[in-house]
Structures are given as structure tokens and as C-alpha cells.
N, C-alpha and C positions, 0 to 999 in steps of 0.2 A: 037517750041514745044508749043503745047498748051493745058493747064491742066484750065480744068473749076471750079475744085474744088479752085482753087485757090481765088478765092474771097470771100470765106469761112474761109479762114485763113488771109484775111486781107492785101493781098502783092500784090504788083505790078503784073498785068496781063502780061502772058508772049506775045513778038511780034515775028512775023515771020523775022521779020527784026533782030532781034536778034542772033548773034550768041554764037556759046555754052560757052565762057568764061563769058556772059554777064547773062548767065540763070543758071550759076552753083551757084553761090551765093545762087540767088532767090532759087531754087530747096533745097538747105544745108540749107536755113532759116526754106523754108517750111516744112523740116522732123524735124526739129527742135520744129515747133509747132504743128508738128502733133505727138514726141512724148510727149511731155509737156502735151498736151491734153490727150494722152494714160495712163500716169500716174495718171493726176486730175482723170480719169473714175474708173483708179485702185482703187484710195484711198477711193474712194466714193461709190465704191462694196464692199471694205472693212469694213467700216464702217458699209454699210447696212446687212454684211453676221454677222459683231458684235454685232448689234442688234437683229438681229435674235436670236445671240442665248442666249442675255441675256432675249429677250422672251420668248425663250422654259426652260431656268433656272427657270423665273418667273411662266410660267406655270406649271413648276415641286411642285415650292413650294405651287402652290393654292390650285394644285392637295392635296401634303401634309396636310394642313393646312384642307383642306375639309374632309381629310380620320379623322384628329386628332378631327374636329368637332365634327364628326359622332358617337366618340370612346367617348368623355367628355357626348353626350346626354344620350347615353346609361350608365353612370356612373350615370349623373345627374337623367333620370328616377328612377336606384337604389336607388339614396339617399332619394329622395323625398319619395319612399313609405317605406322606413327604417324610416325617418323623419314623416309618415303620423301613423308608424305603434307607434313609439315613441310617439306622440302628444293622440295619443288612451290613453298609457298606464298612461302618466301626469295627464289627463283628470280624469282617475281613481283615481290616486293616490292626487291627488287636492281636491276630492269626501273627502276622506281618511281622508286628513289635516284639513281641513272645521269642520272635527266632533272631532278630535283632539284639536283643535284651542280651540273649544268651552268647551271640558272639562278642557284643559290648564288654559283658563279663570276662569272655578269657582273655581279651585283650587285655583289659584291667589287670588279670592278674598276671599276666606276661609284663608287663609296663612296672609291673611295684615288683618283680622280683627282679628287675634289671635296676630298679634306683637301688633296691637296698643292698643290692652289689654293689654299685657305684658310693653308696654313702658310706660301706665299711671300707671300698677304698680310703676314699675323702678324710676317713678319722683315723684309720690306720697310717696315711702320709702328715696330717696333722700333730699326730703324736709321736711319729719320726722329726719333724720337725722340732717338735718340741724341746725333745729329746737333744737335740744337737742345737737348740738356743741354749739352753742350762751347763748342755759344755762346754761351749763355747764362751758363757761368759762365769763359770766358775774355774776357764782357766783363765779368764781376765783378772779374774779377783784375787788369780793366785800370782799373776806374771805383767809388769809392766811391757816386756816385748809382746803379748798377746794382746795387750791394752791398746799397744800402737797401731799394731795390726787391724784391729778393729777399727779405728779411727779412719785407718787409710781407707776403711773401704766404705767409707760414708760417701756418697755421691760429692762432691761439687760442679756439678752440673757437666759439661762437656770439656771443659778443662781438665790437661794433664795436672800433676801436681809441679811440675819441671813451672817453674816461675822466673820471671827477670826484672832488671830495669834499663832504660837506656835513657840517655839523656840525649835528644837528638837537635836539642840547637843548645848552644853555649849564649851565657850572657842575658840580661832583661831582668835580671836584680834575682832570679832564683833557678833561668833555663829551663828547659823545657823536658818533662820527662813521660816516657811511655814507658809500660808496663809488656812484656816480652815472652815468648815461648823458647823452646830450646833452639831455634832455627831464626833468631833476630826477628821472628815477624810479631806486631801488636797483638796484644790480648788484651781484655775489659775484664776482670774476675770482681764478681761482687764482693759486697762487702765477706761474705758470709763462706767466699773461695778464703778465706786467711784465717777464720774462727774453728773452721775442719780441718784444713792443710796438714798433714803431720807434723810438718817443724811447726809452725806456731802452737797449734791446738798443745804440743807436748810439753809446754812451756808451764813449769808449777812450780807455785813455793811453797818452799820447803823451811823446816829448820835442822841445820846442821852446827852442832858444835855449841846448839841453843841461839844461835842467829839466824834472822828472817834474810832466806834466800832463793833466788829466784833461779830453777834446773830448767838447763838447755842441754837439749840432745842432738846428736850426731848429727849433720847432713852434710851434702857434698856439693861442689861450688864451681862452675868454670868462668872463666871472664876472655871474653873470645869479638876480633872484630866480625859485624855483620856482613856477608857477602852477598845479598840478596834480598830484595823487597826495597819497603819505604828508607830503611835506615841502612840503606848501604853503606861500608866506609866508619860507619860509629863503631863505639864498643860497649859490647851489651857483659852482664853478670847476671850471671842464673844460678838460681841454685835446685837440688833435688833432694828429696828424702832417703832415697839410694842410688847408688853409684852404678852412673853410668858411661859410655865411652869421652871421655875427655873432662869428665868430674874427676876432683878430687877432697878430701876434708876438708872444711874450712880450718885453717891456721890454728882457730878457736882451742881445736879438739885435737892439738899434735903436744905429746910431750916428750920428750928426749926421743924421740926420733919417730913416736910408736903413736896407733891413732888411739884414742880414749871414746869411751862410750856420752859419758858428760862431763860440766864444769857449769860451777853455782855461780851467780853472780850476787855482792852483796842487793837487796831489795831497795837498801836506801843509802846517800852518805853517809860515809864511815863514820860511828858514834864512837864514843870513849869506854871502853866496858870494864877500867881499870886495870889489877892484877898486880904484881910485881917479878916480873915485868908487865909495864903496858901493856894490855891489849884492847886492837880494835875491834871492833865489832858491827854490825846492822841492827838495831834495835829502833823501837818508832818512840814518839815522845823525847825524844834527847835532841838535844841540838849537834850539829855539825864538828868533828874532832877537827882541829886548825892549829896553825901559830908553827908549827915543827917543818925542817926544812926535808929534803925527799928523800935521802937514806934513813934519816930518824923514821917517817911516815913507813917508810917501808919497813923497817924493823919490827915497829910497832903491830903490823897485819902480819908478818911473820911468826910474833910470839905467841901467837895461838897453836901451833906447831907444839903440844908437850902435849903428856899422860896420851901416848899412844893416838894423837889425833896428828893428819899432817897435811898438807897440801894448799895450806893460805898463806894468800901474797896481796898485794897491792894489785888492781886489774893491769892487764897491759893493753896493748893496741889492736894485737888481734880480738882479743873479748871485745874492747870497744869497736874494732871496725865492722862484728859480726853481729853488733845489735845496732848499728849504722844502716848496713847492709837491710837488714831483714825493716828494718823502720823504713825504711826509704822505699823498698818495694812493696809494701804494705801502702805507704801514703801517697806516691804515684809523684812527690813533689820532695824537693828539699830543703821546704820553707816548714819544718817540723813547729816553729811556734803556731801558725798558721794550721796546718793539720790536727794536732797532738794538742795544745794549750802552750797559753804563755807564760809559764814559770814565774818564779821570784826573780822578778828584774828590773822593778821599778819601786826599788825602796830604798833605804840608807843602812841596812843591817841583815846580818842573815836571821833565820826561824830554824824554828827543829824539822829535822829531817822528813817529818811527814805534818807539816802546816798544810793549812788548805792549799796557798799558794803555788806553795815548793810542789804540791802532787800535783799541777796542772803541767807540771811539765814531766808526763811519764809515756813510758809505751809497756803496754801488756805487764804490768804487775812491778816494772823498773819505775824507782818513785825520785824526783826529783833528778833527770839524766841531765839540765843542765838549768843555770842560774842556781841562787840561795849561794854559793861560794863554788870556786875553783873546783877542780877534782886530778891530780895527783893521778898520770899513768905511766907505765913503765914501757918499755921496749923501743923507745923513738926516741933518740936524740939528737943532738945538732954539735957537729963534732969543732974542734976551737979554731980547724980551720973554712967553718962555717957549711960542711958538708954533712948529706941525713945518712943515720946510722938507725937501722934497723935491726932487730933482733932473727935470728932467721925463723926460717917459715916452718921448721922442722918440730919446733918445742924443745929444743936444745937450751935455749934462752943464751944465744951468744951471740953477740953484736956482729953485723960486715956491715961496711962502710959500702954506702951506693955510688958513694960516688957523686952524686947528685946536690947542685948546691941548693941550697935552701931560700926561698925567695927573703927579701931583708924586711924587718921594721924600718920605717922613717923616719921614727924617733918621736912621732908626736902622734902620727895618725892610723889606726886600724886597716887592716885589707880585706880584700874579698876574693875567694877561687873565683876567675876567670875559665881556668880550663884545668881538670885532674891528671895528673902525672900518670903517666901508663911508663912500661918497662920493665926488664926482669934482669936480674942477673945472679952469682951463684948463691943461693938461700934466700932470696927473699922477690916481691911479683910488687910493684907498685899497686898492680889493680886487685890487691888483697886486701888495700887499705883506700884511704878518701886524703887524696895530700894532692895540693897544688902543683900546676906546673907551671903557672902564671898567676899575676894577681895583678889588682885595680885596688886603688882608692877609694874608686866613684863607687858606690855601691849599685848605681843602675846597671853598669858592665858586670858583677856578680853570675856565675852559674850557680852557688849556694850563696844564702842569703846572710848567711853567721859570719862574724867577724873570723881573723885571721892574723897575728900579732906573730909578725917571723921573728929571724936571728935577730941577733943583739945581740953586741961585744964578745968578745974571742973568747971567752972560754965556751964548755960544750955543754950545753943549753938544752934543761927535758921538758918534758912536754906536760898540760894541765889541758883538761878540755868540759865543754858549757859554757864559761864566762860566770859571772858572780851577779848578786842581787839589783848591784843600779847598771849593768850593759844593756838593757833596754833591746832593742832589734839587734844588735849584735848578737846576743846571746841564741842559744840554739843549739842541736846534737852536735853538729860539724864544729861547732866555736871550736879553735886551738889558739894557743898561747905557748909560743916556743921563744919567748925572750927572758927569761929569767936562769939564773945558774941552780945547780942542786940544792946550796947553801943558802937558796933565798929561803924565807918565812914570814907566814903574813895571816892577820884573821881572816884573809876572806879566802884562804888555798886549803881544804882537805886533800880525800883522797875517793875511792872507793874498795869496799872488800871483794877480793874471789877466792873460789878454791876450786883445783883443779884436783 
């Protein structure tokens, strides 16, 4: 058998000599790779009919893609003559801005040459200002009266400086007190109306003579019943920084007949400052000068008086009534331990004049005004036929007789004001001072809370006031002790220093 194709597919050529067991192999190979050949053709039409047809895919998409071009130009010619028709209108409205712009400008420059007129005002009244703050307080620096003056002119809110007090019910262990205008009606002044005030705020120590002492200045004072409002009928005390109709100096500031600008008061109990002669002094760390009866005490504050210095004495009652005064309308009460602190008054012995103690019972730089011992005042006595003698109101320093008796000690038991003496007659104003015109026992009947120790035995009887280290609630600015003779002495009676 003989097949020519056969040397096409690589196999042994068939022979005639051959017989058929020998050419069935060959023949089983050869369809063998004729169909292996039939499949490689298959797979390879295959392939080619698969590219086909991701050709005619690809052609679908060009197709696409061409129709999607066609669609964006015709969008894009829209935009652009939308955009050309836009660019018109800019065009115009740029025309618009351009003449805008330029009146914008002169405005601007009309608008900054009007501030900076305004701002050389501004700096030119600035530095007028200025100008007249430097004068004004380098004539402070040069002048306590300009000092004042400035002070006064510190706001305290709607409040006059014109201050008062009134006590408008009597009795209940300390009475009732309100705080007052020139015209008897209530006022509230905070705390911070009595830190500016002229008269307090002018209140400094000082040292004089080398003693720590505490300068009060001028002011003027009326004491007048209320005719109108809540406190009809009472009687109110004001005082002012200047005089005005029905003011007058307080007492404080009268000397031989003439008004004085100030008067020092010692800062603490009179201490011992030696000398020969004695003298007292104000000095802190010492303890309390005692033991001497009240002409010695007094002598003793007098002999500071040499080498060209003069005007020290023992305080008297005006000094004391005018730091009474000013404490009492400051505290709104007349239970000063209660307000101010409790002093040394519950212990068995005095301390030096500025112990911790002895300073709780102060007001405004006055250190220890009462407990730690007695204190020795001049100008109030109790005359031997048991009537009050007062020094008159002039600064003359000479006694008249009021007339007026003097309420009595019991002999065993302490009082209390009930109700304050008012009255005047020639040189002297009861309501210049804090003196009884009734008194109680009981301490709940009290309109001041301080004890009260009247006459005693006929001879004429002076005056100490605070009370001493163990009075306890008696003791207080108001305390008075009028039962002793001048001749008495005792550790627990000093005095204090002044100078007018």
C-alpha cells in the first residue's frame, strides 16, 4: 500500500513488500498525526475567529467613542459662544469697575485725610492732658493741700462727702444706729465711701518729736435735730470736709480761740521715753507708762515742750470725742469691740502697747483706743458738788461748769448710756461729746454697749476712758470711768499722747 502523503507526516515510507500487520502500525501513527495536526488547525481558527471578534468589539467602541466626540463638539461649540457671549458682558461690566474703582479712590483719599485730622486732634488733646496730669500731681508732690484736693475728687459713687449718724431707737444693749446725709435722711455708703472720704482718707502717721503719731485734719461738724423723713424728732451729727452753712470745726481743731489746720494724736499708749525730766512718748515694743496720779501724767506729756519743740499734752475730750465720732459713723454701731476687734480685755496683766492683742482694738492706725489699761483724759471733770465741767469748746482749755449732774456709781456695779446728753450752754455743746443723760445697770437697756463708772465721793473726779485688760464687754471706745480723784494711781491707769 502506498500513500505519498506520507512523507509529509514524517514516517517510514510504506513497501510493497510489506504486509498488512507491518503497515497497520504505520497507518494507526499516521492518523494519529493527522489528527493532532487537525486539532493544532482547529485551535488556531479558533483563536483567529477570537480575534475577530474582539476586533469588531474594538470597532464597536471607536464607532462609540467617535459618535461621543461628535456629541462633546457640539456641546463644546455651545460653551464657547455662551463663554464668548460672557466675555462681552465682563468686558462691559470691567468698563463699569474701572469708573467705580476711581471714585472708590477719592473717597478713600477724602476719608484718611479727615482721620488724620482727627488723629492729630486726638494726640494733640492727649498730650494736653498729659501735660496737666504731671502738673497736677507734681503740685501734689509738692503741697499736702493739692494732696487733698485730689483725693476729694476721687469719685465715691453718688454720695456727698457731708456724712452722719443717728441713733434712732435707744436701748437693746447697743441701740440702733443709721448712717445720715446733711438733711437727717438714711444713706448706705460702702465700705470704700470712708477709705476716699477726705477726712479719713487724710488720716497719716507720722513722726513728730521722733514719736509715732497719728495727723488728723480739719473738718467741720454740726449736730442738729431731724425735722423730716424716717427719723423725725432724733438728733443726727454730720460732719463735712468744708464748711458749710451750720458747720463749724470740730472742738478737736480750736486753740485759744483760733481754728488750727491739724493735731497729732499719740498712735499708741503712752510709753516711757525717759529724760530728766520724764517724758512720754508713743513708741511700739514698750509697754504702757502707769502707776502716776493725773497732774504727774500730765506733766510728764508736757515735758516734751523744750529745745524749741511745743505743743504736747495729755489728749483731752474733744480729741477723744472726734475719734469717737468719726469711729461710730464709719461703723454704723456703737458696739466698737463687735465692729473694730476685741482688745485686751480678758487677761490678768497689761502687754506693750502694740501686742497682738492690745492692736485688735484699733481704728485707722489708733492702736490699742481701749483695754490693756485705763487712759488718762483731760478736759471733763466732775466737780465735788458732783456736777460735769467741761473745758470750753473754744481751745482756750478753761473749765465752766454745766451745770449738769453727773449720773452716780452704785458703788459696786457698772452702767450703761441709756440715752446721750444733748444741750448747750455758754462754751461748751453736750452733742460735741458722748456723755450720758441716763443710765441702767441692766446692760440690755444699754444704747452703748461700754461700761459707764459715774461720780464717786465729793471730791471732783477726772475722767480715764477704754477700761483695762480683764473688763471684758464692758470695755470699748465709749468705756468712761469718772469715779476716781486726780490723786489716785494705779498699774492699770496710763494716759495717751497729743500735740496740737
Amino acid at each position: 500500500m502506498i500513500d505519498k502523503k506520507s512523507e509529509y507526516l514524517g514516517l517510514p515510507l510504506p513497501n510493497e513488500q510489506n504486509m498488512l500487520e507491518d503497515d497497520c502500525p504505520r497507518i494507526v501513527e499516521a492518523f494519529k498525526k493527522v489528527d493532532a495536526h487537525a486539532k493544532t488547525a482547529d485551535e488556531r481558527l479558533d483563536s483567529v475567529e477570537n480575534r475577530a471578534s474582539t476586533a469588531e468589539n474594538g470597532i464597536s467602541a471607536l464607532e462609540n467613542r467617535a459618535s461621543a466626540l461628535e456629541t462633546a463638539q457640539a456641546s463644546t461649540e455651545g460653551t464657547l459662544q455662551s463663554h464668548a457671549a460672557s466675555l462681552s458682558a465682563l468686558a462691559t461690566e470691567k468698563a463699569d469697575a474701572t469708573a467705580l474703582a476711581a471714585e472708590v479712590q477719592a473717597r478713600a483719599e477724602a476719608v484718611s485725610g479727615e482721620a488724620s485730622a482727627r488723629s492729630e486732634a486726638i494726640a494733640s488733646a492727649a498730650a494736653t492732658e498729659a501735660t496737666a496730669r504731671e502738673e497736677a500731681f507734681a503740685e501734689h508732690d509738692a503741697s499736702l493741700t493739692a494732696h487733698d484736693a485730689l483725693v476729694k475728687r476721687i469719685t465715691v459713687g453718688s454720695l456727698s462727702p457731708v456724712i452722719g449718724i443717728c441713733c434712732v431707737e435707744d436701748g437693746g444693749g447697743a441701740g440702733v444706729w443709721f448712717n445720715i446725709d446733711a438733711e437727717g435722711q438714711p444713706v448706705s455708703p460702702p465700705k470704700s465711701y470712708f477709705d476716699y472720704h477726705p477726712t479719713y482718707n487724710a488720716l497719716r502717721r507720722v513722726l513728730v518729736d521722733g514719736q509715732m503719731m497719728q495727723e488728723h485734719h480739719k473738718f467741720y461738724y454740726k449736730a442738729f435735730q431731724i425735722a423730716s423723713g424716717p427719723f423725725t424728732g432724733r438728733r443726727g451729727r454730720c460732719i463735712s470736709p468744708t464748711q458749710l452753712d451750720g458747720f463749724k470745726p470740730f472742738p478737736s481743731f480750736m486753740k485759744n480761740g483760733q481754728e488750727v489746720d491739724t493735731w497729732y494724736c499719740g498712735t499708741f499708749q503712752a510709753t516711757d521715753e525717759g529724760g530728766s525730766p520724764k517724758k512720754l512718748g508713743s513708741r511700739p515694743g514698750k509697754a504702757p507708762f502707769v502707776n502716776v496720779n493725773f497732774p504727774t501724767m500730765q506733766s510728764y506729756c508736757r515735758n516734751r515742750n523744750v529745745g524749741g519743740v511745743d505743743g504736747f499734752d495729755m489728749w483731752n475730750i474733744y480729741q477723744a470725742a472726734e475719734i469717737q465720732l468719726l469711729a461710730l459713723i464709719e461703723a454704723g454701731t456703737s458696739d466698737t469691740q463687735a465692729f473694730y476687734g476685741r482688745g485686751r480685755v480678758d487677761t490678768s496683766s497689761a502687754a506693750n502697747v502694740d501686742a497682738t492683742d492690745v492692736a485688735t482694738a484699733s481704728w485707722r492706725g489708733h492702736i490699742g483706743l481701749w483695754g490693756n489699761v485705763w487712759q488718762m483724759c483731760a478736759g471733763l471733770e466732775v466737780s465735788s458738788s458732783g456736777t460735769v465741767k467741761l473745758w470750753k469748746n473754744d481751745g482756750s482749755r478753761e473749765f465752766v461748769d454745766t451745770g449738769f449732774t453727773c449720773p452716780a456709781f452704785d458703788g459696786s456695779n457698772n452702767a450703761y448710756m441709756t440715752a446721750l446728753k444733748t444741750g448747750s450752754g455758754n462754751g461748751y455743746d453736750f452733742d460735741d461729746i458722748f456723755f450720758p443723760a441716763t443710765t441702767s445697770t441692766n446692760a440690755a437697756l444699754g444704747t452703748i454697749p461700754d461700761g459707764f463708772w459715774g461720780r464717786s465721793g465729793s471730791a471732783g473726779n477726772v475722767l480715764y476712758l477704754g477700761a483695762q485688760w480683764y473688763d471684758g464687754v464692758r470695755a470699748g471706745l465709749f468705756a468712761c470711768d469718772l469715779i476716781e480723784s486726780p490723786a489716785n494711781a494705779n498699774t492699770c491707769i496710763g494716759c495717751r499722747l497729743a500735740r496740737m
